[in-house]
N, C-alpha and C positions, 0 to 999 in steps of 0.2 A: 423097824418103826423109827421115824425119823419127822423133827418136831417141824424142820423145813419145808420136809415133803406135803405135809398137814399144811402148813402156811399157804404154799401156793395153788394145794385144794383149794382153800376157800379164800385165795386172793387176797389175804394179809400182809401186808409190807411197815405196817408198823413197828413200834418199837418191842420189846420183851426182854426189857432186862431188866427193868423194876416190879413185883407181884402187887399192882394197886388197882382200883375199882375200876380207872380210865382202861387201863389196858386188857383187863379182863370182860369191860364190858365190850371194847373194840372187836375183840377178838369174838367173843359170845354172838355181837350182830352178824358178823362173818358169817361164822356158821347155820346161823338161821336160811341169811338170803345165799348161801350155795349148797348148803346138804338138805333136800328134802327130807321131811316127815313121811316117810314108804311103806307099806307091808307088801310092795308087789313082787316080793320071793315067792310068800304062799301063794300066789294066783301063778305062779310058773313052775310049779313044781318040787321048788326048794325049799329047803328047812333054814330055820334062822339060829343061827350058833351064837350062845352066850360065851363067847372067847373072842380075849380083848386083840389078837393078831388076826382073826376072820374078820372082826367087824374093819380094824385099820386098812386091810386088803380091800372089804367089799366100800365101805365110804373114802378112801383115799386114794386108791390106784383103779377101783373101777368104775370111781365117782359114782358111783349109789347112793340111796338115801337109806335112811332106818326108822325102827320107832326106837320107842325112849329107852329098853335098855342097850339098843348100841347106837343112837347119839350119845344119852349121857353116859356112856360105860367110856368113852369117847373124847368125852371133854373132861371126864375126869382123868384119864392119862394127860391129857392137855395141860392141863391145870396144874396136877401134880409136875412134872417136868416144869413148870416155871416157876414153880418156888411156892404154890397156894398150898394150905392148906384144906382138904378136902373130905368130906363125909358120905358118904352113900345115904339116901334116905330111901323109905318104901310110902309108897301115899295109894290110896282107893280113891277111885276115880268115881264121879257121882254121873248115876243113869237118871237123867230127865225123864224119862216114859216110865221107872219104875218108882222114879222119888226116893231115891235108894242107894249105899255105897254096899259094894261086895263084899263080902264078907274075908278076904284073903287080900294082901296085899298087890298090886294090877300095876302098877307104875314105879319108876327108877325115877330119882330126882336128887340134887346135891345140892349139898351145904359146905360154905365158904366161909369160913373166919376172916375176917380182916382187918385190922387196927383198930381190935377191943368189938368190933361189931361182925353180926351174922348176916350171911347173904344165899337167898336160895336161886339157885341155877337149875334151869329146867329146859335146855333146849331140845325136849323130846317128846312136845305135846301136840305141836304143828295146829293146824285147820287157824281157825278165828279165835283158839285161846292161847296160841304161841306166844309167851310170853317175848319182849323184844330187849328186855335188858335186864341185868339181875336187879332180886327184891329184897331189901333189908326185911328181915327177920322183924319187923315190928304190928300188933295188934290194933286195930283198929283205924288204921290211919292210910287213906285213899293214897296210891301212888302210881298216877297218869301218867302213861307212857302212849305211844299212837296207837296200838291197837284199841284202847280204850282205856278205864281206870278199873286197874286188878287193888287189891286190899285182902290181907290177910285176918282172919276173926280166931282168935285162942280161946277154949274153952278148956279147962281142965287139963291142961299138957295137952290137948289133942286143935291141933293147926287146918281151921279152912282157908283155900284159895276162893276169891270170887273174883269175878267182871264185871261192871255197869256197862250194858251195852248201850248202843248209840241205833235210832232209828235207820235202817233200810230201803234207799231209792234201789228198786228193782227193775231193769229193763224191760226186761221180757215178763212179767205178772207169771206168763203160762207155768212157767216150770219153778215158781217160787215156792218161798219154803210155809209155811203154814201159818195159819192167823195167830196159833198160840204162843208158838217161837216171835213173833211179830210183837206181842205183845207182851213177853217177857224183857223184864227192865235189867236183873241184876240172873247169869247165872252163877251158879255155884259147880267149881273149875272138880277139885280134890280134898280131898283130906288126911292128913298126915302129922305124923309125929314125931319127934327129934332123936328116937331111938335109932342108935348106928347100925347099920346094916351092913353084911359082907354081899360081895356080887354070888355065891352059890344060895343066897336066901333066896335066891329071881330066877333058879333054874324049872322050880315047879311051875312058875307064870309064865316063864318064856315059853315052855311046852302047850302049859293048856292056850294059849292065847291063840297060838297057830292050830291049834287040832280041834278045837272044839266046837261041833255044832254052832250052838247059838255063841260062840265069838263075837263080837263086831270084827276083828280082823279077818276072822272066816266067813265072814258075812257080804263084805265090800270091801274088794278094792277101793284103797286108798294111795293119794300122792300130791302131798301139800308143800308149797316153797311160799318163804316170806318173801314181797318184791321190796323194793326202797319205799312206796306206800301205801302197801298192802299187801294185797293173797293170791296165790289161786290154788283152784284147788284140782284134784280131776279124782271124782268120787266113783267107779262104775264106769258108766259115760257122758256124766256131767261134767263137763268142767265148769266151774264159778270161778272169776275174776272179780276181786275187790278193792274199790280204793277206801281207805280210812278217810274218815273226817274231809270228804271232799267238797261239803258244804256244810255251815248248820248243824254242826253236832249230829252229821247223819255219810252213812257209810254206803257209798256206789257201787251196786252186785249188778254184775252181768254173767249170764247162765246160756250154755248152750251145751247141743248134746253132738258127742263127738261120734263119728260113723265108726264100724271095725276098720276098716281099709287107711281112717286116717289117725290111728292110735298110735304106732309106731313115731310118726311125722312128731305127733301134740307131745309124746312122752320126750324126745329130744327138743325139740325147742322152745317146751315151755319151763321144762324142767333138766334139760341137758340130761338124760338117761337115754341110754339103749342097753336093752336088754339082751341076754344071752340066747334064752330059751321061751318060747312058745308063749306068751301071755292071755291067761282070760278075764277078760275084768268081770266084775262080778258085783251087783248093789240090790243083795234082798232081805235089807235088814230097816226098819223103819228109823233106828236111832238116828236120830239129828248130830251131825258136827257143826252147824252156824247157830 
């Protein structure tokens, strides 16, 4: 493993010899717009190893993407190697169709000290709630960044993520997302607490998350990249392209649906992935990612 090799992954030619919030955030958006948000191991057969030299093999030498526990398993060797201090966190992830957090903890996310102040780093949530640069650790206080304005709400030692979303120009109507997503203003991202966490606490999640019936990871394929402004995403065999704020406090989706014949083509050059082994995409799950 080797911190250069990482660099020219994700196209960093920055500085890193000082650990401060500029260079951490530099590096953070790196990461966003070149490692996709992926499960598309489990649609090909393979299993997803929570070991920190599988994941640097599978996102650095074979340019893959992940989800969050091997991006952020990821950025926290990153981080550590330049001098931050780093925490492992565990957060539940909130289901909109049930109104509801899991009862087990479903998500990796990390916590950054940095001259007297906390900073949460989350580059492993991908879709339209990707965060795009770290969040100081503060209560109630809106902080707009371009995907929209996320804020954190503390209740009790126990930590909400939310979003204010921004209105929806949709091209195509036909294949849009539904009146109630449409007219939801704020969602609520995760929930989480500041208690430290070791990477073998995320060995029971990382299993059920791949094997389990009603998964969302077993449910749809997924494979989201940040662009310079916006998203896309390729759900199943939607792809959704998004620009942020491209007018009006309102965000540009264009949706179309990709053929089997031209999946291969979209998965490289939307997302620079080719795969090893046999792909089936797969979207029979109603949960909403926009």
């Amino acid at each position: 493993m080797d911190i250069q090799e990482y660099f020219a992954r994700i196209s960093y030619q920055g500085s890193h010899n000082k650990p401060d919030l500029a260079t951490m955030s530099d590096i953070f958006q790196h990461h966003i717009q070149a490692v996709p948000f992926e499960n598309l191991s489990i649609h090909c057969g393979e299993s997803i190893e929570l070991d920190l030299e599988a994941t640097y093999n599978k996102i650095v030498r074979k340019k893959r993407g992940g989800w969050c526990m091997e991006n952020n398993y990821l950025l926290s060797w990153v981080l550590k190697t330049l001098g931050y201090g780093v925490t492992l966190l565990g957060a539940k992830v909130y289901v909109p169709e049930l109104d509801a957090y899991p009862d087990e903890i479903d998500h990796l996310l990390l916590q950054v000290e940095l001259d007297g102040k906390s900073y949460i780093v989350d580059g492993g949530f991908g879709m339209a709630y990707q965060l795009w640069q770290p969040m100081e650790l503060i209560s109630g206080t809106d902080q707009p960044q371009t995907p929209g304005v996320f804020r954190f709400q503390e209740e009790s030692g126990t930590w909400y993520l939310e979003k204010v979303k921004r209105k929806q120009c949709v091209l195509n109507q036909s294949t849009s997302t539904s009146q109630n997503e449409e007219n939801e203003v704020c969602r609520r991202i995760y929930l989480f607490t500041l208690q430290p966490r070791d990477i073998e606490e995320f060995r029971g999640c990382n299993a059920h998350l791949q094997t389990a019936p009603d998964s969302l990871f077993v449910t749809k394929s997924i494979c989201s990249l940040q662009t310079a402004d916006g998203i896309r995403a390729l759900v199943g065999w939607k792809l959704t392209e998004m620009k942020y704020n491209f007018r009006d406090n309102m965000d540009l989706v264009e949706i179309r649906i990709i053929a089997d014949e031209e999946m291969e083509k979209t998965l490289k050059e939307k997302f620079n992935i080719t795969l090893g082994k046999k792909f089936v995409p797969v979207n029979t799950s109603r949960l909403s990612l926009f």
